[in-house]
C-alpha positions in Angstrom: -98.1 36.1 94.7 -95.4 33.9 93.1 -98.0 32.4 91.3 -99.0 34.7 89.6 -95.8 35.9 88.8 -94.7 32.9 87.2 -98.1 32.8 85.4 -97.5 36.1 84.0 -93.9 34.7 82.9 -95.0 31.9 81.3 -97.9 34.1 79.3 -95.0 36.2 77.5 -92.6 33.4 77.3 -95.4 31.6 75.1 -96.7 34.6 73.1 -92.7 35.3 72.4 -92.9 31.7 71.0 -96.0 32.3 68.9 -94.9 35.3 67.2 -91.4 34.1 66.0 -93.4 31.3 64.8 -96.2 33.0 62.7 -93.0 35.3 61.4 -90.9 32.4 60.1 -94.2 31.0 58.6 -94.4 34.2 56.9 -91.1 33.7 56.0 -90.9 30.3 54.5 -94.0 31.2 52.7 -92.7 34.2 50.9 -89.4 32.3 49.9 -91.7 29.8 48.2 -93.6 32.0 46.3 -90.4 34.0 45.4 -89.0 30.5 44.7 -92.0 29.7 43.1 -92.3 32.6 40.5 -88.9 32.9 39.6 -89.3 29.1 38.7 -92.6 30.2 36.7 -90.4 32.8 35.1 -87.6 31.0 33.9 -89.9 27.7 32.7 -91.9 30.5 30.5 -88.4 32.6 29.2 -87.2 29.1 28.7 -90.4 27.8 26.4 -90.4 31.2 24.8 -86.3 30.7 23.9 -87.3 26.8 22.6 -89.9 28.4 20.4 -88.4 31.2 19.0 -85.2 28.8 18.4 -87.4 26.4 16.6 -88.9 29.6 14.5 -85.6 30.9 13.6 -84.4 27.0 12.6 -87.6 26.7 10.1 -87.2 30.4 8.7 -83.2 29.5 8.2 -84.6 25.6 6.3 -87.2 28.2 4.4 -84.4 30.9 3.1 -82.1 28.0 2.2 -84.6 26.3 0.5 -85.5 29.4 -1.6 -81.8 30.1 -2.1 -81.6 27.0 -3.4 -84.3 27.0 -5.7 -83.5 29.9 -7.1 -80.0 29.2 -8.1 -81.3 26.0 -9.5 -83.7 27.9 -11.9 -80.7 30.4 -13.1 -78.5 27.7 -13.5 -81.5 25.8 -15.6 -82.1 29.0 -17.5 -78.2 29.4 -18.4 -78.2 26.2 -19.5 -81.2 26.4 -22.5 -79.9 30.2 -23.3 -76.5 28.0 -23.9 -78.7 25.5 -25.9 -79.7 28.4 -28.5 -76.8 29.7 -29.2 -74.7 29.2 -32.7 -78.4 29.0 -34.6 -78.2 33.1 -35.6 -76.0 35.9 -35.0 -78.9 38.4 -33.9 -79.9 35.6 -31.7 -76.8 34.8 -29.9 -76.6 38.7 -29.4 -79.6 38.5 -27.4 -78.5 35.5 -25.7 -75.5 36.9 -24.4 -77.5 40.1 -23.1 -80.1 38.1 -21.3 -77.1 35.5 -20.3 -75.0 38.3 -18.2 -78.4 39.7 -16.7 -79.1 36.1 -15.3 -75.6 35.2 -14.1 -75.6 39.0 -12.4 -79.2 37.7 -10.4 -77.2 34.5 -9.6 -74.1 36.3 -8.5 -75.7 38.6 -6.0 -78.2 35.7 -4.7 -74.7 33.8 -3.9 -73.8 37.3 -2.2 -77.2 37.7 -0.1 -77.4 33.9 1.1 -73.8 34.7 3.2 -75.3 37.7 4.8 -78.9 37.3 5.3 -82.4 34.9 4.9 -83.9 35.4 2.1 -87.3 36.8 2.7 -90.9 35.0 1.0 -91.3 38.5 -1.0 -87.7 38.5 -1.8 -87.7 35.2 -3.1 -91.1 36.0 -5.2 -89.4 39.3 -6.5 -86.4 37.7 -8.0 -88.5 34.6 -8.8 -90.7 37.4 -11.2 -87.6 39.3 -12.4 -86.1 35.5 -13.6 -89.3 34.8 -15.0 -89.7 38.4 -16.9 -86.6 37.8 -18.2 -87.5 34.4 -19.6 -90.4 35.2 -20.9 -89.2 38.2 -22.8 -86.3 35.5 -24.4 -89.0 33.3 -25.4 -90.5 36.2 -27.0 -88.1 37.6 -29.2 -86.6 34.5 -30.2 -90.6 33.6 -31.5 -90.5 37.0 -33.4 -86.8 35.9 -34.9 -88.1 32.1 -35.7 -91.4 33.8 -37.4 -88.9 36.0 -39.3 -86.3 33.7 -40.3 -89.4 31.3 -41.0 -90.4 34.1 -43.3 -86.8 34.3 -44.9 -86.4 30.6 -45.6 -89.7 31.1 -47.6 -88.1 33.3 -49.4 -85.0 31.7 -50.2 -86.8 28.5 -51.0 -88.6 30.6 -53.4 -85.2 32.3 -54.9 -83.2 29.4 -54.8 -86.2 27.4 -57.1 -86.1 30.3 -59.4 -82.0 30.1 -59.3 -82.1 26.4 -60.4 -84.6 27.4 -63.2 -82.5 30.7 -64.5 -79.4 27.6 -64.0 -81.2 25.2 -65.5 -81.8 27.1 -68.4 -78.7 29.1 -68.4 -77.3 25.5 -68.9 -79.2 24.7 -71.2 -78.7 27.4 -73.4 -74.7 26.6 -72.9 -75.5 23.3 -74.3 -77.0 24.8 -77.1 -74.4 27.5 -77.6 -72.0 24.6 -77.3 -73.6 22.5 -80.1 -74.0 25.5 -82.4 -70.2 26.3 -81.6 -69.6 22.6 -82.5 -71.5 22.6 -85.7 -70.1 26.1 -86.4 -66.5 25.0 -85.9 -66.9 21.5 -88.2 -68.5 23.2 -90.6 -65.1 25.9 -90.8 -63.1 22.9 -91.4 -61.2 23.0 -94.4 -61.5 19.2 -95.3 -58.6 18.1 -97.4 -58.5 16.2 -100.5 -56.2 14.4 -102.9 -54.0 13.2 -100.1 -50.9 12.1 -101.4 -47.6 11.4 -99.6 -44.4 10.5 -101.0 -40.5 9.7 -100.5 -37.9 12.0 -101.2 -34.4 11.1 -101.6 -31.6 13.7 -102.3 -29.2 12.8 -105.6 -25.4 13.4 -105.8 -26.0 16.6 -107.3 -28.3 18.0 -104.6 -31.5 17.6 -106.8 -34.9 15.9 -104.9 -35.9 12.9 -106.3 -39.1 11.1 -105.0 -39.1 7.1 -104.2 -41.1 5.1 -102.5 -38.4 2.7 -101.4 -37.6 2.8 -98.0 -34.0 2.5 -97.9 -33.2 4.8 -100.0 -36.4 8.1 -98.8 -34.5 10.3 -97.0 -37.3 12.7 -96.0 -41.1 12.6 -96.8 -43.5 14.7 -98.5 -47.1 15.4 -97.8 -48.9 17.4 -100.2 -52.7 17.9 -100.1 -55.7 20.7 -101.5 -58.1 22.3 -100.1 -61.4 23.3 -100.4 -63.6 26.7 -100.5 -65.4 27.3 -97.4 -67.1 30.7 -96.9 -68.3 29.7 -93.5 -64.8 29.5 -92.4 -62.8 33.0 -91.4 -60.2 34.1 -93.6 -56.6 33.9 -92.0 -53.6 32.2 -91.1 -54.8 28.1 -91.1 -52.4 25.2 -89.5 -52.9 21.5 -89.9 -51.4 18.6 -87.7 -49.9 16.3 -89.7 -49.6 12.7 -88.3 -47.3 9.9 -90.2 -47.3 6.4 -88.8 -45.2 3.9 -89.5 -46.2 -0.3 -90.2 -46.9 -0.4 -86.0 -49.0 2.2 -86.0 -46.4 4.2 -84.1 -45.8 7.9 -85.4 -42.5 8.5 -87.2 -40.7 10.4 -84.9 -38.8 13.6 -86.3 -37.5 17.0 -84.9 -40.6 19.3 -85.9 -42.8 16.8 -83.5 -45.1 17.6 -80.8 -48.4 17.2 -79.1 -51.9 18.5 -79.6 -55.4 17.6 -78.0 -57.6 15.5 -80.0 -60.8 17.0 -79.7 -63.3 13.3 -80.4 -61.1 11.2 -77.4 -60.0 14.7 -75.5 -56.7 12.6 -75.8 -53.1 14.0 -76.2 -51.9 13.4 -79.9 -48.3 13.5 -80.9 -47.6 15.1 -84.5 -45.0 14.0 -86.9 -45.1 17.7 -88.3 -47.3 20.7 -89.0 -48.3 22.9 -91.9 -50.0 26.8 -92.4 -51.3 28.5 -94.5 -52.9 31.8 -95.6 -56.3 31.2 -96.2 -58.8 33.4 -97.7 -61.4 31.6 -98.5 -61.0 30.3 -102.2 -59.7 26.6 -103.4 -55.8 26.1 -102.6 -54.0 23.3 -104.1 -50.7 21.9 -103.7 -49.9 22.5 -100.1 -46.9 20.3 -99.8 -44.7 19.9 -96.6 -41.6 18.0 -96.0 -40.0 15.9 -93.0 -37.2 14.5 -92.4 -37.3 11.4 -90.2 -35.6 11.2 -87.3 -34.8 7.4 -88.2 -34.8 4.9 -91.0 -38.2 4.2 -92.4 -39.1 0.5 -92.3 -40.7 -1.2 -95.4 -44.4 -1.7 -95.1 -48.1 0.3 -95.0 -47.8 4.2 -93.7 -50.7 5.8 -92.7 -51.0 10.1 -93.0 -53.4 12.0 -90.9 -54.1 15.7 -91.1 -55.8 17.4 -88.3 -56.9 21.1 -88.0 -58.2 22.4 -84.5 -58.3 19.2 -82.8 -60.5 17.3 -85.6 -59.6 14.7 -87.7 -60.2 16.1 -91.6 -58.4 13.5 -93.3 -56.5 10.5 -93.7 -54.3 8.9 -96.5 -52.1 5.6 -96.7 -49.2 4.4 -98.3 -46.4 2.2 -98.9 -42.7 2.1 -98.4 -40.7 -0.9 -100.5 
């Protein structure tokens, strides 16, 4: 009886055993695979972080590498609209317009690269809109090389007929200047029967002439001239030039200065003479001066000159 007591004792105690054993088998078994899967989980969130890291590092290389191609082709199309300018004023009106429209594309791409990538259509749009810009440039400035092309044709053309219209005008100046020339020689009234003479002044106030030289007190040129119906009628001078033995003029205080028309040299003039002329022979035209100094013995020479031209010459001698 106590036997099988202690057999039926020993059953339970055993079976007790065996079913806290299966249960902590179940246990352990179920903390693994919890274990297990959450380790699954985070490996696979972890792979998925990596990747999507590594896709947001290349799409952040890609934007800044279009950002920066893009400011690179603004600034390179800045810098050959800057190139073109100062060549035409229509042109550089243009060029400014096109100019501000780039550097506004360039200002807000500096703007969108601090706030956000810059998508591949993004980047293609403002790519095109560059480009369209360009392209219309290059356009109008062919159009405004064709016309300025077209204009320097023309020019060339009126500047060749200019220097024919000067060429002749200046030749026909020459001309005119020649005829002028022969017009004014031939006007000249070209004196003759020079004669000049010493004057000296007697104790009863009389005029005496003498040709010594210490004794002439003034001197007298007296000459005729000539009908000439080619010159006008009209009040006529003459520069009168007296020089002494040294060839220098005898100074007195009607002297002065006229332009020789042959050496385009200033002349000095001992003293002058006019008359009324009206086109017929006058003779006699005498003038008088009075030296400013004592004449020296020797050859004097007498020069008349009317408008600049020598018409005649006379010499003589003081004793």
């Amino acid at each position: 009886m106590k036997e099988d007591q202690f057999d039926s004792t020993t059953n339970v105690t055993v079976n007790d055993r065996s079913r806290s054993m299966r249960g902590a088998t179940v246990f352990f078994l179920i903390t693994t695979i919890v274990f297990l899967g959450a380790g699954i989980y985070l490996f696979a969130s972890n792979n998925h972080k990596i990747k999507e890291a590594k896709s947001l590092s290349t799409e952040l290389t890609t934007s800044e590498n279009r950002y920066s191609d893009l400011d690179a082709k603004y600034t390179s199309a800045l810098a050959e609209i800057e190139s073109y300018k100062g060549k035409n004023a229509e042109l550089d009106s243009i060029l400014t317009i096109k100019e501000n429209h780039i550097k506004n594309l360039q200002s807000n791409l500096n703007k969108e690269k601090k706030n956000r990538t810059l998508s591949d259509a993004e980047y293609k749009r403002q790519l095109a809109d560059l480009n369209t810009s360009i392209t219309d440039l290059n356009t109008k400035m062919e159009g405004l090389q064709k016309e300025n092309a077209t204009l320097k044709t023309r020019t060339d053309s009126l500047g060749t007929d200019i220097t024919q219209k000067v060429t002749h005008i200046g030749e026909l100046e020459t001309t005119n200047t020649t005829l002028t020339k022969k017009v004014t020689v031939a006007s000249l009234l070209v004196p003759s029967d020079i004669e000049v003479t010493g004057l000296r002044t007697k104790s009863n106030g009389k005029e005496d002439e003498t040709m010594r030289a210490s004794k002439a007190t003034q001197l007298q040129v007296c000459f005729n001239v000539p009908e000439n119906k080619v010159s006008d009628p009209g009040s006529k001078s003459f520069m009168i030039r007296v020089l002494d033995p040294t060839g220098k003029m005898v100074p007195t205080e009607s002297a002065g200065t006229f332009t020789g028309v042959e050496t385009g040299e200033q002349l000095d003039y001992t003293t002058t003479s006019t008359i009324d002329y009206q086109n017929t022979v006058q003779n006699g035209i005498c003038t008088k001066m009075k030296p400013s100094q004592p004449l020296a013995e020797g050859k004097y020479t007498a020069e008349i000159y009317q408008d600049g031209y020598l018409i005649g010459k006379s010499s003589f001698e003081m004793k």
